[in-house]
C-alpha positions in Angstrom: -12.7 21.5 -7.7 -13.0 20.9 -11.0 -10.3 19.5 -13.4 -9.5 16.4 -15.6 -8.2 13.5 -14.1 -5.3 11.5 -15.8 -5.3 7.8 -15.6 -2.2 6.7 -16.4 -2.4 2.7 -17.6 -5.6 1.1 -19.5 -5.3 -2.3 -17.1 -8.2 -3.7 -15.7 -7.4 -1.1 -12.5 -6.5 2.1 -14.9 -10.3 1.2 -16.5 -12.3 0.3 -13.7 -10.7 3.9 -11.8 -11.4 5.4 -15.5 -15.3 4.6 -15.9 -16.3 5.1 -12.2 -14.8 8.5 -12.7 -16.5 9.6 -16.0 -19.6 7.8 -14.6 -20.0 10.5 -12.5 -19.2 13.6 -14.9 -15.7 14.0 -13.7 -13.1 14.8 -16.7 -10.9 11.6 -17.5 -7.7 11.6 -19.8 -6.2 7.9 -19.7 -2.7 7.5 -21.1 -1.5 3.6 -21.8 2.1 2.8 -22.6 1.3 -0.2 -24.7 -0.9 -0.2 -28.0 -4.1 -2.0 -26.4 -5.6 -1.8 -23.0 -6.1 -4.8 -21.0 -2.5 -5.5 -19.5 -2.5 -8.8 -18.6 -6.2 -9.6 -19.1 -6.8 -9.3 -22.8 -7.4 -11.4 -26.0 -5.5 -11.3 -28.9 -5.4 -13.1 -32.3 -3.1 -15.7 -32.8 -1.3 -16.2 -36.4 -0.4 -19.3 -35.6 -3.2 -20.8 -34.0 -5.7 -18.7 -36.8 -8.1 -17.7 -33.8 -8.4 -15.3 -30.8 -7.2 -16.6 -27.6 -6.6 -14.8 -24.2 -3.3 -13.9 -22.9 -4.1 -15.8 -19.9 -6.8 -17.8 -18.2 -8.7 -16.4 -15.2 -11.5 -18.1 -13.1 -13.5 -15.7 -11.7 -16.4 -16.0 -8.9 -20.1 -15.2 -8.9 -19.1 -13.7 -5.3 -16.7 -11.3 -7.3 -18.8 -8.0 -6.6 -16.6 -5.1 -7.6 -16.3 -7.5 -11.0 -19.8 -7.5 -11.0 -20.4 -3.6 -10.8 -18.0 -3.2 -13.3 -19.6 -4.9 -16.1 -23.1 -3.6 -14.8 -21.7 -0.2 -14.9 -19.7 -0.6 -18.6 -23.2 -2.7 -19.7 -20.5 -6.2 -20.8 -23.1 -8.3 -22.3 -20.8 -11.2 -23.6 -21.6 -13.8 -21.4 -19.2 -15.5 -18.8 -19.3 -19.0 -18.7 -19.4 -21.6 -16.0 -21.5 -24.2 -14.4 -24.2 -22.1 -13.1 -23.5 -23.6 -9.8 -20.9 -24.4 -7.7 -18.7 -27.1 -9.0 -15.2 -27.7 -9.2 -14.2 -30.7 -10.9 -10.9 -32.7 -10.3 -8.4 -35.1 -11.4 -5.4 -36.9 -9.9 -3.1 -38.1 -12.2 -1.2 -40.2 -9.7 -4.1 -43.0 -9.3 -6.8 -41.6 -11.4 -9.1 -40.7 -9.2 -12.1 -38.0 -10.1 -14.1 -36.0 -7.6 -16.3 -32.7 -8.2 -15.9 -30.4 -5.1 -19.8 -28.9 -5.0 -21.0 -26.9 -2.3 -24.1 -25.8 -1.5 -26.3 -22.6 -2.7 -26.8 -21.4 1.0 -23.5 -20.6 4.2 -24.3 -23.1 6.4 -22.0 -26.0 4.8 -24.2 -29.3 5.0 -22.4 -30.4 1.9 -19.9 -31.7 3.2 -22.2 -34.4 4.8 -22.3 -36.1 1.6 -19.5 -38.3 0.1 -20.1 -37.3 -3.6 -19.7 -34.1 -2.7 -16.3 -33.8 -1.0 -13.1 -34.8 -1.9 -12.1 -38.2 -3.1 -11.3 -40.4 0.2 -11.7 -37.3 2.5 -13.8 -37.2 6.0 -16.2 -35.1 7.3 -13.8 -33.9 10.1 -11.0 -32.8 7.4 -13.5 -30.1 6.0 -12.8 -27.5 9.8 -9.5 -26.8 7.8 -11.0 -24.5 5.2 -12.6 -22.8 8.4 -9.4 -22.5 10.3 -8.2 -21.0 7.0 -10.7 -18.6 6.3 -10.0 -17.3 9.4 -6.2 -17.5 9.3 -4.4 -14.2 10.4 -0.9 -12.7 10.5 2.6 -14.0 9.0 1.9 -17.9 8.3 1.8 -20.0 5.0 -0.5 -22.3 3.8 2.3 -25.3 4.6 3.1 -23.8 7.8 -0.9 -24.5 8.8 -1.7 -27.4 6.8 1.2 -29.4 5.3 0.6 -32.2 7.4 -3.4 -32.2 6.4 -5.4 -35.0 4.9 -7.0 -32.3 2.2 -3.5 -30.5 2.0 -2.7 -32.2 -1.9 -6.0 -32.7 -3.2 -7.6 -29.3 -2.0 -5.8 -26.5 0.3 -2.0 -26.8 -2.3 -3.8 -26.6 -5.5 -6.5 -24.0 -4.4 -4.0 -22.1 -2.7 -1.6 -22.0 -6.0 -4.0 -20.9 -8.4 -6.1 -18.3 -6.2 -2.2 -16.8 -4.9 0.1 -17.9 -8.1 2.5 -18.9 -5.0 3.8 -21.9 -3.8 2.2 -22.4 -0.5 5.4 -23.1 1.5 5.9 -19.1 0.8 2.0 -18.0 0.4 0.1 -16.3 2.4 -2.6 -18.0 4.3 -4.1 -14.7 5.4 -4.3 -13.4 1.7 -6.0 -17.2 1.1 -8.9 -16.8 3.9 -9.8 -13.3 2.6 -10.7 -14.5 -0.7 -12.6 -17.8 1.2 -14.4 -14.8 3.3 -15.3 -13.7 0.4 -17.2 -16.6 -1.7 -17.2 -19.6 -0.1 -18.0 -18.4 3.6 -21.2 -16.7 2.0 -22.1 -20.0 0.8 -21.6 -22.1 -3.0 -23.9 -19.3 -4.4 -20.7 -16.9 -4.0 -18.5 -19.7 -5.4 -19.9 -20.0 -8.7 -17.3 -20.3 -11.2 -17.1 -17.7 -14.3 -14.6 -17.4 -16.9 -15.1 -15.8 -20.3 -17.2 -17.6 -22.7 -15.8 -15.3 -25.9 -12.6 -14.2 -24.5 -11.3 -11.6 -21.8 -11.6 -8.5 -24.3 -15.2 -9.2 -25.1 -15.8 -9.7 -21.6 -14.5 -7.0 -20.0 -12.1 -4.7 -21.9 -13.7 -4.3 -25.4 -17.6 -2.8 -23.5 -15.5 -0.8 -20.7 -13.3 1.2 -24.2 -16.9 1.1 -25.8 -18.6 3.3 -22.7 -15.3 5.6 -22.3 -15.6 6.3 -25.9 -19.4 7.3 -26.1 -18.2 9.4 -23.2 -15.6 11.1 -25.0 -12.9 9.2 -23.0 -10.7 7.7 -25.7 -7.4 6.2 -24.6 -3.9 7.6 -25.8 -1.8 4.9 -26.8 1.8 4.4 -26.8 1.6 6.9 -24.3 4.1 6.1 -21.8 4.9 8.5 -19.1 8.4 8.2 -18.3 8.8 11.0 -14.9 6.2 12.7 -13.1 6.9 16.3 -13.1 6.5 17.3 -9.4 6.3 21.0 -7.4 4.6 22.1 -4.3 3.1 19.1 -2.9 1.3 17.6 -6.2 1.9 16.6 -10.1 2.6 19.3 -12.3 3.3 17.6 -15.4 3.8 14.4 -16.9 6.1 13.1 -19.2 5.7 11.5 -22.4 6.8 10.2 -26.0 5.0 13.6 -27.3 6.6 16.1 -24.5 5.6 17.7 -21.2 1.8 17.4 -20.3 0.8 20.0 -18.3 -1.4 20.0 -15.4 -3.9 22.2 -14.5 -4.1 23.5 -10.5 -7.5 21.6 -9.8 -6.1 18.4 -12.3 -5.5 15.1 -10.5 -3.2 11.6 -11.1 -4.6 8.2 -11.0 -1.9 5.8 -11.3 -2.4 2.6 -12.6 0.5 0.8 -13.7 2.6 -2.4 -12.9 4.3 -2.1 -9.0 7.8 -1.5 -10.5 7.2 1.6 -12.8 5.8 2.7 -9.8 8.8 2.6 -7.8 10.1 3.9 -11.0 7.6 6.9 -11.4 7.5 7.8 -7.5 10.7 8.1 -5.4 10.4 6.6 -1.9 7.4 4.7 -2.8 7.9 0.6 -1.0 6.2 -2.0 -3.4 6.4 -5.7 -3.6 9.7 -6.5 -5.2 9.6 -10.1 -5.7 7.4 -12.0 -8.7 5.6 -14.8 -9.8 5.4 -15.8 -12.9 2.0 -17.9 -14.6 2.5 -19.6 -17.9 -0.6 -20.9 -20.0 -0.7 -23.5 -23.0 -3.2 -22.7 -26.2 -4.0 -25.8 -27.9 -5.7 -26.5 -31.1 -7.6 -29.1 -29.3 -11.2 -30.0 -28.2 -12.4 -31.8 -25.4 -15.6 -32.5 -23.5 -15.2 -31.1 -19.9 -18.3 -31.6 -18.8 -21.0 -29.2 -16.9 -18.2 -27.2 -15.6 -15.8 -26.6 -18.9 -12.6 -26.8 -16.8 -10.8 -29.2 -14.9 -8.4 -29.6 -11.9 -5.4 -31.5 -12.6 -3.3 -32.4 -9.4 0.1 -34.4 -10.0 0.7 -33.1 -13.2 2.2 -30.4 -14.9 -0.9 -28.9 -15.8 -3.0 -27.4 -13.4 -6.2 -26.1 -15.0 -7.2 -27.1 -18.6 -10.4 -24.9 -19.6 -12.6 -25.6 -22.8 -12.2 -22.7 -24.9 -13.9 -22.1 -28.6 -11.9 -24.2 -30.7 -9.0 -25.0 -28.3 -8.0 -26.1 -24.9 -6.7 -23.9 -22.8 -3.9 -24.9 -19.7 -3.2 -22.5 -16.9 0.2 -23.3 -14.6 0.6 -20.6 -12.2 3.0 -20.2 -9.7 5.8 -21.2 -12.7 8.9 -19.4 -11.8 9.9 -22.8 -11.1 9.6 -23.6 -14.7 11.5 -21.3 -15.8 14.6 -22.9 -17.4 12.6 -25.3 -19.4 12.1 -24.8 -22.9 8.9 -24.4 -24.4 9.0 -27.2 -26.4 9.4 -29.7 -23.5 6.9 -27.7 -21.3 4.1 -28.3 -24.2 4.9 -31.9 -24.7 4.5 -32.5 -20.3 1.3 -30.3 -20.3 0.4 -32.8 -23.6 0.5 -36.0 -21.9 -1.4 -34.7 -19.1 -4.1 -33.7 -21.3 -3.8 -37.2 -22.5 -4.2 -38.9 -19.3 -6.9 -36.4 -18.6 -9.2 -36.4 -21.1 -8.8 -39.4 -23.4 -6.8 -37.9 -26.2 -4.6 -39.1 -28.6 -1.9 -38.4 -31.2 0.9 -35.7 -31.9 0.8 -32.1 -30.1 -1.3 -30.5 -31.8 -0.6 -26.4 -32.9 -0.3 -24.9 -29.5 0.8 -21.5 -27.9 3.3 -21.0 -24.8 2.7 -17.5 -23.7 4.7 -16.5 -20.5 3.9 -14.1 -18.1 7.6 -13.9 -16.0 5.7 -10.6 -13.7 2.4 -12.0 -14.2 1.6 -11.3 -10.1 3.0 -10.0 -7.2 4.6 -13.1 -5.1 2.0 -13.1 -2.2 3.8 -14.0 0.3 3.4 -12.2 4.1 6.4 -9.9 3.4 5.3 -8.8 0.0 1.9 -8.4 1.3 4.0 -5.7 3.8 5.2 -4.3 0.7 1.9 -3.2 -0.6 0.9 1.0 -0.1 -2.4 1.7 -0.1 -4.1 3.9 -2.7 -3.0 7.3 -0.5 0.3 6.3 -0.3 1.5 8.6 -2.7 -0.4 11.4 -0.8 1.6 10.9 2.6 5.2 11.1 0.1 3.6 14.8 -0.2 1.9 14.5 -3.3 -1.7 15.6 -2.9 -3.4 15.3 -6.5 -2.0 11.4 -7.3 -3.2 7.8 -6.2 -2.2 4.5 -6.8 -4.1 1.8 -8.2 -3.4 -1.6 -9.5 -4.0 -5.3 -8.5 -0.2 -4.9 -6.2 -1.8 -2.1 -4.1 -2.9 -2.9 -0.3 -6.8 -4.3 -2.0 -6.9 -6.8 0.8 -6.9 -9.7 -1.8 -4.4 -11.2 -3.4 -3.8 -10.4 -7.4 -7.0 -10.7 -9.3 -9.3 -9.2 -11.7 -11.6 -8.8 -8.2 -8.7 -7.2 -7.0 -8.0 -4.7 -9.7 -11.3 -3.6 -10.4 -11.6 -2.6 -6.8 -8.2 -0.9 -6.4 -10.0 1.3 -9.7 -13.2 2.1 -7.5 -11.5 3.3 -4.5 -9.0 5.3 -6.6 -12.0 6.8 -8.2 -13.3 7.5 -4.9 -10.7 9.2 -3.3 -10.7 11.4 -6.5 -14.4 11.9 -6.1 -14.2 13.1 -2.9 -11.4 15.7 -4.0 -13.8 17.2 -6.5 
């Protein structure tokens, strides 16, 4: 079988299914709705702020492999940054006490023999937790397990909220220990922390448009398909701003777009239903932040304040609970926090609120129920389409890990069709 397939959405998932594909001489058409690819991990530049910032801030790990294929495969050369080791700094705003969380290169955990290397005020015996939770299975939430814990506010919450953008009284333990199996089970040199250096485009969307292009894959934008056209078991046709595009016998469907124009695109299809939303804070601020260039903030209103090329950058995730207050009042709290935090002084400086109210799945145990796998689409009878997409069954929670690997197995599946 030959054929073209058509990748419908340029997200991190619509790209990563996109390049694996044309890697391997298949035809590739990729159709995005909006006028850039990315989705929600992309840089843009901000008028008001007069430089490029990203949309949102994401931590990534050295134990990340499907991230790492990626940008072997698309040859990403602008550098991710990070400790080279791993280290997670922290601060609690309650009593002002600092600890770096730093485990060891090798799996077997002797780090948390030493004092400097653990939690503030935390005991040896406190550290079988993250082992219980690696290995946690089934319907519970973080809380459920480990409310009651001695490293439940200082470690498991705050890890918990910004690896699952969920509070953990709803999240997912389950979808917690698969990302611990992961990194941190293989030992600190799977835990290394990476975040874009120059920005998300330059790190991962700008190279992968670069190596479709000298491919001959060029994206269509302000493409969006609006219906499927559908007859004898597969995609016929697809619908967009320009008309009816018309698919060959032996041409296939990669679908790669946000969970609900999903359930719009494909009747009978069950996707998670339910949100989270993240909200991050530019600021036209600088700050030293040490080895690492980020910082956990616990108590606060921020949560993780990165050191970004000529401003500060302020992840909150798990913000639907923030979602009444204004911007103005949500800048000034992350403000004095950064205060506190890092010595600074003086008015708000310029700053950016950018909002994402879908920005992940809620991943909780029944949304996690919620997510098809990427053949889902096959067993509603259509033959020539999968799904793809950080919301799809990836076994993670939603991630750039996550994403990029929904892409490679969509591309597989299509592979194996050819």
């Amino acid at each position: 079988m030959a054929g073209i397939v058509h990748v419908i959405g340029a997200g991190l998932a619509g790209l990563s299914a996109a390049s694996a594909l044309a890697e391997q001489g298949i035809g590739v058409a990729v159709h995005e709705a909006g006028p850039a690819a990315g989705g929600r991990c992309r840089s843009y530049f901000d008028r008001a702020l007069g430089m490029v910032v990203d949309n949102g801030n994401h931590l990534m790990l050295s134990g990340n492999r499907d991230l790492a294929a990626f940008r072997a495969r698309i040859g990403a050369d602008a550098p991710l940054a990070g400790p080279g080791r791993a280290l997670f700094p922290f601060l609690d705003l309650a009593d002002g006490a600092r600890w770096t969380l730093a485990p060891n290169a090798g799996p077997l955990p002797w780090w948390i023999l030493a004092p400097a290397r653990r939690v503030a005020g935390s005991r040896i015996g406190a550290y079988g937790a993250l082992v219980r939770l690696a290995l946690a299975r089934g319907p519970a939430t973080i809380a459920a397990l480990f409310a009651d814990h001695p490293l439940y506010r200082r470690l498991i919450a705050p890890l918990s909220i910004a690896v699952l953008n969920t509070p953990p009284e709803a999240a997912s333990a389950a979808l917690m220990g698969a990302v611990l199996r992961e990194t941190l089970v293989r030992g600190g040199q799977a835990a290394i922390p990476l975040y874009p250096a120059q920005g998300l485009s330059a790190a991962l969307i700008d190279p992968a448009l670069a190596w479709l292009a000298a491919r001959g894959v060029v994206p269509e934008f302000g493409q969006r398909i609006a219906a499927l056209e559908c007859g004898d078991g597969r995609v016929t046709g697809l619908l967009g701003p320009g008309g009816r595009i018309a698919l060959a016998a032996a041409d296939r469907v990669v679908l790669a777009v946000p969970a609900p124009v999903a359930a719009d695109l494909l009747a009978g299809l069950v996707v998670p239903d339910r949100f989270e939303a993240i909200a991050n804070l530019h600021v036209a601020a600088t700050a030293d932040l040490g080895r690492a260039g980020f910082l956990g903030l616990i108590g606060g209103t921020a949560e993780f304040v990165f050191a970004k090329k000529g401003h500060l950058s302020v992840t909150i995730s798990a913000a639907n609970r923030l979602a009444e207050a204004s911007q103005d009042a949500l800048a000034g709290a992350v403000w004095s926090d950064l205060q506190a935090a890092l010595g600074l002084s003086g008015p708000l400086p310029p700053w950016r609120l950018v909002r994402e109210k879908r920005a992940t799945f809620a991943a909780t145990p029944a949304q996690e129920a919620r997510r098809p796998d990427a053949r889902a689409a096959m067993r509603l009878g259509l033959a020539n389409l999968v799904l793809a997409g950080d919301w799809t069954a990836t076994g993670l929670p939603a991630t750039i890990e996550g994403a990029i690997r929904s892409g490679r197995v969509a591309a597989s599946i299509m592979r194996a069709q050819a």
